[in-house]
C-alpha positions in Angstrom: 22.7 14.1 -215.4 24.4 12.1 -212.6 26.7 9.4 -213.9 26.9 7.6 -211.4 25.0 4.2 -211.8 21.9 2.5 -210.0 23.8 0.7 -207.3 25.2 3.7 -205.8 21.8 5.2 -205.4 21.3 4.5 -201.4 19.8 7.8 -199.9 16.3 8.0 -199.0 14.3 10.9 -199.5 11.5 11.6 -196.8 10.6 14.6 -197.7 9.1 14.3 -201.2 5.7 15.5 -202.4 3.8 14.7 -205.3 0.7 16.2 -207.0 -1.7 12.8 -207.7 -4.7 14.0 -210.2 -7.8 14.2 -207.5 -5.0 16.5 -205.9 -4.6 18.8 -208.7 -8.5 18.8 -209.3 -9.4 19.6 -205.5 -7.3 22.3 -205.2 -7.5 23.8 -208.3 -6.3 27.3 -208.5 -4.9 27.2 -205.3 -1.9 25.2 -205.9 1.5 27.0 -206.3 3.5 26.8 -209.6 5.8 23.7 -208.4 3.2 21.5 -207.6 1.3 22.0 -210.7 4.1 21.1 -213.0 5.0 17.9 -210.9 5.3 14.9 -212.9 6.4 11.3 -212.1 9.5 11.6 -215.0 10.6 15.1 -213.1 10.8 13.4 -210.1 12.7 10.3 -211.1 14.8 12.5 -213.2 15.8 14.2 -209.7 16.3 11.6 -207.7 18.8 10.5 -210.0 20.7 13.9 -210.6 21.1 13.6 -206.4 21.6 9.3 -206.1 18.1 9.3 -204.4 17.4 5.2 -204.5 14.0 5.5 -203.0 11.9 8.8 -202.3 8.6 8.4 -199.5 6.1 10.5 -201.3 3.7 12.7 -199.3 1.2 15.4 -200.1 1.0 19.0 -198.7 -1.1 21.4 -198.8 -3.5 18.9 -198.3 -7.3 20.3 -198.0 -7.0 21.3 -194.6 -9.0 24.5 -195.3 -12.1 22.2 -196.6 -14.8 22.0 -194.3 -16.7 19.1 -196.1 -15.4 15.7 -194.3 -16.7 13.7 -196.7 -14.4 15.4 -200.1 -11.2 15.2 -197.4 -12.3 11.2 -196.9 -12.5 11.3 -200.8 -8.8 13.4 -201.3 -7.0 11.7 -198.7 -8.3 7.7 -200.2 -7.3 8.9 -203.7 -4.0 10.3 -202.8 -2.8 7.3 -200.8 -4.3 4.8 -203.9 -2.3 6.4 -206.9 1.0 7.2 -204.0 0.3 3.0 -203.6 0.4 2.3 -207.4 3.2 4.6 -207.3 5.0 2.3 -205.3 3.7 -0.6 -207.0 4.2 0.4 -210.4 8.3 1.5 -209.9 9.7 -1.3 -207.6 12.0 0.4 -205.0 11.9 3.7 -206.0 9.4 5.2 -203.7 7.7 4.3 -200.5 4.5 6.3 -199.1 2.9 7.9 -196.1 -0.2 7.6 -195.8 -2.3 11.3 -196.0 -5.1 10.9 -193.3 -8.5 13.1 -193.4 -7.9 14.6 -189.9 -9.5 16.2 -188.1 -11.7 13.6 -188.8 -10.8 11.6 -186.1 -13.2 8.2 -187.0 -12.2 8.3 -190.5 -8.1 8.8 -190.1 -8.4 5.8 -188.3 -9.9 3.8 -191.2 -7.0 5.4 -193.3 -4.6 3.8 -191.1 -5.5 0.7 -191.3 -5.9 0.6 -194.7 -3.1 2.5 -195.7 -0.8 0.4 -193.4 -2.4 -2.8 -193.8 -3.2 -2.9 -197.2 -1.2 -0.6 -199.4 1.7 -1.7 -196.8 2.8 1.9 -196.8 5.7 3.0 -194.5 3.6 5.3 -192.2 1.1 7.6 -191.5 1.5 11.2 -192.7 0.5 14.7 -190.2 0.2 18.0 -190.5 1.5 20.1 -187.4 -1.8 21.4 -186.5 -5.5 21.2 -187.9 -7.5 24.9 -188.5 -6.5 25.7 -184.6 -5.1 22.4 -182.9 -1.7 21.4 -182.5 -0.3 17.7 -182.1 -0.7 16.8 -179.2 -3.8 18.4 -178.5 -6.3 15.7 -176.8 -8.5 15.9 -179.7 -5.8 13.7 -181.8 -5.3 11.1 -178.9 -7.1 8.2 -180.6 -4.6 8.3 -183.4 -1.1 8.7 -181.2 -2.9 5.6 -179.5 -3.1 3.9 -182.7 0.0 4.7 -183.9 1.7 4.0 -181.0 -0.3 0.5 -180.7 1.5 0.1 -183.9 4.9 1.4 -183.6 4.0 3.5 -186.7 6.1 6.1 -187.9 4.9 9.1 -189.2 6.5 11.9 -190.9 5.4 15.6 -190.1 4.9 18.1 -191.8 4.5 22.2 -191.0 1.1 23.6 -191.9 -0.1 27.2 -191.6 -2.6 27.5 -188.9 -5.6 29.5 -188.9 -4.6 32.5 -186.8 -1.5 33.0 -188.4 -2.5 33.7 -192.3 -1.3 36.7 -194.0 -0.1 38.3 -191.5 3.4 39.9 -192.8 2.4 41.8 -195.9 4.8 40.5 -198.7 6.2 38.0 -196.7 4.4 34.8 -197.7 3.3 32.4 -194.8 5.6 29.5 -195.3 8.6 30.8 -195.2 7.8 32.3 -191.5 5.3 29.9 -190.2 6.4 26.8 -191.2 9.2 26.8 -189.3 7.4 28.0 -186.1 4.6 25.6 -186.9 7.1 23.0 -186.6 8.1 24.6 -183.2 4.4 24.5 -181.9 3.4 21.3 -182.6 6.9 20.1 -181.2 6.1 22.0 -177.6 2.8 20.4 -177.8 3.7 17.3 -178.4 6.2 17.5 -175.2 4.4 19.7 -173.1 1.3 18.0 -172.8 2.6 14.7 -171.8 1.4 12.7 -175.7 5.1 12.1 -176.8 5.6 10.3 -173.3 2.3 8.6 -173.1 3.2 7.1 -176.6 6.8 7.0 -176.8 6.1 4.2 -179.6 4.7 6.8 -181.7 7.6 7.2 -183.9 7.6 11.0 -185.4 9.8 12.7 -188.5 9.8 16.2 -187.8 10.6 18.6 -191.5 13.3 21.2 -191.3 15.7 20.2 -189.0 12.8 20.8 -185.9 12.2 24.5 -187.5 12.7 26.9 -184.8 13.1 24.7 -181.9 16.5 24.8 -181.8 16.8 28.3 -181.2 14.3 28.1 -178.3 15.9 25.7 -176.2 17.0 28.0 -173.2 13.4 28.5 -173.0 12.3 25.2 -173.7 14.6 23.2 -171.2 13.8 26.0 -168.4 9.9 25.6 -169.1 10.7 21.7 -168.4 12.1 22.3 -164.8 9.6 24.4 -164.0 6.8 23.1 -161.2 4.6 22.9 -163.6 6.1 20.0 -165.8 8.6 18.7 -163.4 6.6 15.4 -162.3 5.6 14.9 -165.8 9.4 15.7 -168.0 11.6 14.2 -165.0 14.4 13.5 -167.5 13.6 17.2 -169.0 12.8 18.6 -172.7 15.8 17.1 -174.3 15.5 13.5 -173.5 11.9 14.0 -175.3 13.3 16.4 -177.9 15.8 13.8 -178.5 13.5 10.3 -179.2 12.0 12.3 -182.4 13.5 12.6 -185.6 14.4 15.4 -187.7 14.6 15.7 -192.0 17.5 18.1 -193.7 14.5 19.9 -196.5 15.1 23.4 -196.6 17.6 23.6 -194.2 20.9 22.2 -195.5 22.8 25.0 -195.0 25.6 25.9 -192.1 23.7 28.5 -190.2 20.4 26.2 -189.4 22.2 22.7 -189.7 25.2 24.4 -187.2 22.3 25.3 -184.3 20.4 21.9 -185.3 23.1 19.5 -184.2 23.7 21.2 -181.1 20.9 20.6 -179.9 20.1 16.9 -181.8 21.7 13.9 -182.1 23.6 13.4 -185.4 21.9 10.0 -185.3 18.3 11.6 -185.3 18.9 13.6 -188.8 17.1 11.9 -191.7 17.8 13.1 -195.2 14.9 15.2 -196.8 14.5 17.5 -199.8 11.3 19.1 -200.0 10.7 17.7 -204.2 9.6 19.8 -206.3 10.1 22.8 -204.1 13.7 22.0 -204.1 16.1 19.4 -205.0 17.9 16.6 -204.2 21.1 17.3 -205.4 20.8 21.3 -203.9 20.6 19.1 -200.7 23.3 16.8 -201.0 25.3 19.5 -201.4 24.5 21.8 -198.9 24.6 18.9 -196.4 28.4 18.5 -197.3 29.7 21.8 -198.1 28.0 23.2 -194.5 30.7 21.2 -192.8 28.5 19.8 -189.7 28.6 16.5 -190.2 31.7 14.1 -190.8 31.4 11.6 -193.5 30.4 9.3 -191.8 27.2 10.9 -189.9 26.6 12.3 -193.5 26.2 8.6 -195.0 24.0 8.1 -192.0 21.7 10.6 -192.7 21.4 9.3 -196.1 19.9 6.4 -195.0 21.3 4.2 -191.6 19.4 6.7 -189.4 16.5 5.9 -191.4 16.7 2.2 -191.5 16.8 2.1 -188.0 13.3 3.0 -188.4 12.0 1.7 -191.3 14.3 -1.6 -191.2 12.9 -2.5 -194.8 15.3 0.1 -196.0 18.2 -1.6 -194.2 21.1 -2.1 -196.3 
């Protein structure tokens, strides 16, 4: 275990799941191994192995697949009340985002204001797409209005859409469409016009943007085209650049190397994916990959944050 004492804890963890009881009991059978052996003494007991001071807990795998609104109004209520007396209960070791019953649009806006105004969580928590819409899509409008109203922040993470479910025998679908879930919902975002519409809607993208980087030639050509001249004058960067992006699963050389040539050292936001991974697997992958000075790397582990979330200001 880390020796190294309380007050040198100062990273914050955005990417940080946890497995609340209504969670467990909705999905059931469903859930992988990690999730079902979560407990609150595991995660502390990691956060402190990697100096984690404060971990934002989220839920994934969230019942996107349920077609009853009314048990996703239920899940999403319950999760956000035990994340709160999470938060409560262990004074400034975790913060929340608030899981929303989307694509229940009525209802996640409920969750909003109750998750923000009176369990005073730290944002809003998304998926990047619902069944077979993307961020961005007009259907979700209300809530980048609200959010944006706000100067929310909320932290997004990769789902597995509908049309893209087993399709790689033996290949399972996170570990392909995550990151190219990531990708859509980034284009989507841009592409239609939402992220500049509601440039106060502040957004955490997981896995260092997933494949975007990879796709810029295509991305920043698609931008000067006639089609999205008028509406991207200043081009797919300038938008690409106004989001944020979290380290989980992708502290390594080869993805963090493409990452920051394309984003803003400033614009990386430390992230661990709990209980999938770890935090100190993270810390040091982050340092050993050689991308970022020492100083950007004490950034990511929590200034770039703070300039967000200024309750986490040193």
């Amino acid at each position: 275990m880390s020796t190294n004492g309380a007050a040198e804890r100062r990273r914050i963890d955005v990417h940080h799941h946890i497995a609340p009881p209504a969670y467990l009991a909705e999905v059931g059978p469903d859930i992988n191994p990690p999730l079902k052996s979560w407990s609150l003494a595991k995660a502390v007991e990691d956060m402190d192995e990697g100096n984690v001071a404060t971990a934002i807990v989220s839920i994934t795998q969230i019942a996107m697949r349920l077609t009853d609104r009314e048990r996703i109004r239920r899940l999403a209520r319950a999760c956000n009340e035990y994340a709160a007396r999470m938060v409560a209960e262990h004074k400034g070791r975790f913060g929340m985002f608030v899981a929303l019953p989307l694509p229940d649009i009525d209802a996640s806006l409920k969750e909003i204001e109750y998750g923000l105004d009176q369990l005073k969580a730290d944002g809003v928590g998304l998926y990047t797409s619902y069944h077979d819409k993307w961020l961005g899509d007009p259907l979700f409008e209300p809530i980048f209005a609200e959010l944006n109203r706000r100067k929310a922040v909320s932290y997004v993470h990769p789902a597995v859409p509908d049309c893209c479910r087993n399709i790689v025998p033996g290949v399972g679908d996170a570990a392909i469409e995550y990151g190219t879930d990531t990708t859509r919902a980034i284009a989507r975002m841009v592409f239609s016009g939402t992220a500049q519409r509601f440039p106060d809607a502040r957004m955490i993208w997981s896995h260092a943007g997933g494949t975007m980087p990879f796709l810029i030639e295509r991305f920043t050509r698609m931008a000067e085209s006639p089609e999205y001249a008028a509406q991207l004058p200043q081009g797919f960067l300038h938008e690409a650049h106004r989001f944020f992006y979290d380290t989980a699963q992708a502290s390594n050389r080869y993805a963090l190397s493409a990452a920051r040539l394309v984003i803003p050292a400033s614009r990386f936001v430390f992230g661990t994916d709990y209980p999938y991974r770890t935090a100190a697997e993270h810390v040091a992958g982050l340092k050993t990959s050689g991308v970022f000075d020492a100083a950007e790397l004490s950034a990511i582990d929590r200034d770039n944050l703070a300039g967000l979330l200024t309750q986490y200001a040193d």
